[in-house]
SERO-552135 format. One record per residue (C-alpha): residue in three letters; y, z, x. Coordinates in nm, 2 decimals, padded with zeros to 4 digits, m for minus. Each point is the difference from the previous one (the first is absolute). Layout:
<nodes>
  aa      y      z      x
 ala      Y      Z      X
...
</nodes>
This chain:
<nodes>
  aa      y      z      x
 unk  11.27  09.66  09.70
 unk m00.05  00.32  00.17
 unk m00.26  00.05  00.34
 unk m00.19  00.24 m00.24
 unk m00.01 m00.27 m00.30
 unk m00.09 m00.25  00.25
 unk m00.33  00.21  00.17
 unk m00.13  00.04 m00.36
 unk  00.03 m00.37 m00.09
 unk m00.18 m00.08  00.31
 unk m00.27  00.26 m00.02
 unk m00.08 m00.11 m00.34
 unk m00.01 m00.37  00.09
 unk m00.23  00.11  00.35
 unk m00.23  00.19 m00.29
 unk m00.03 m00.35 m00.20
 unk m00.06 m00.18  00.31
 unk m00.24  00.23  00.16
 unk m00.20  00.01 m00.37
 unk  00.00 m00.38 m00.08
 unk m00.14 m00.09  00.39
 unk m00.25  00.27 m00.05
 unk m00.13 m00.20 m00.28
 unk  00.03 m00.33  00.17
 unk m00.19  00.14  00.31
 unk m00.26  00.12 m00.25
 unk m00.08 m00.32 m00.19
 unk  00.08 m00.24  00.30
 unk m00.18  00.20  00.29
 unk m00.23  00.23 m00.18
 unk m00.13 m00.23 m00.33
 unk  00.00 m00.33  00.17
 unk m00.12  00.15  00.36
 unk m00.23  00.34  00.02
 unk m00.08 m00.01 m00.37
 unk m00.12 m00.36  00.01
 unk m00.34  00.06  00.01
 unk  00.02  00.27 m00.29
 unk  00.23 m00.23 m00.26
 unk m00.20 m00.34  00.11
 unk m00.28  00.17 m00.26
 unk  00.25 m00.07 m00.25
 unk  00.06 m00.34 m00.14
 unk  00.35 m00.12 m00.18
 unk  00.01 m00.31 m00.12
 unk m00.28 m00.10  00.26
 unk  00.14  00.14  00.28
 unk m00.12  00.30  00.17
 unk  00.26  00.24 m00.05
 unk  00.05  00.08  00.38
 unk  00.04 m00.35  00.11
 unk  00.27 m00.03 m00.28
 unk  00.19  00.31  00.09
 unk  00.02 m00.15  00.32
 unk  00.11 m00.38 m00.09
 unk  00.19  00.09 m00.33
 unk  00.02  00.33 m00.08
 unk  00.19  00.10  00.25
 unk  00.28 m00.23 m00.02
 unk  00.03  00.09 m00.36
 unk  00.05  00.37  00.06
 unk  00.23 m00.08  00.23
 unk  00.24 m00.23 m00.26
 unk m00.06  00.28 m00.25
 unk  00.08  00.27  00.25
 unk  00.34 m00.20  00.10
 unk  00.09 m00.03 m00.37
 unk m00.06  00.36 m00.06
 unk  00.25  00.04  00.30
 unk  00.25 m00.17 m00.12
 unk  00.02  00.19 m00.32
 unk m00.04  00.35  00.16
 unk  00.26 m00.11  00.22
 unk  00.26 m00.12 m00.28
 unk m00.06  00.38 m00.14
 unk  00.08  00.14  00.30
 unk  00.30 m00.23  00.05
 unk  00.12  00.13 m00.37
 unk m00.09  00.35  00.09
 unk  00.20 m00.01  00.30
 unk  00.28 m00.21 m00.14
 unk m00.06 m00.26  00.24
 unk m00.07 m00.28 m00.25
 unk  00.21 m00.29  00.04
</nodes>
């Protein structure tokens, strides 16, 4: 693999990463923290929706989000020919 090859395959991956932890932060810090008040006037299943984002929700994204990593990175593994 050449130096060039290997810049691309870790700019992309640095993209993903940078992309899926945006999201992560967003749910985690900014649904379950400084939008509390704002989601807490909706209910799901009972719950105001704040405090869930911050006891559930957020841990949900954040399976979801790895599961969407792994795929992305298999494609970029076949992309690259890096698959094993």
């Amino acid at each position: 693999m050449s130096q060039l090859t290997k810049e691309r395959y870790w700019k992309e991956n640095l993209k993903y990463l940078f992309i899926l932890l945006s999201i992560w932060f967003l749910v985690s810090f900014g649904f379950g923290i400084i939008l509390v008040d704002e989601l807490n006037k909706i209910k799901l299943g009972g719950f105001k929706l704040g405090f869930w984002f911050a006891q559930q929700g957020s841990i949900y994204v954040f399976i979801i989000l790895i599961l969407i990593y792994v795929v992305l990175m298999n494609r970029l593994d076949k992309k690259y020919n890096l698959n094993e």
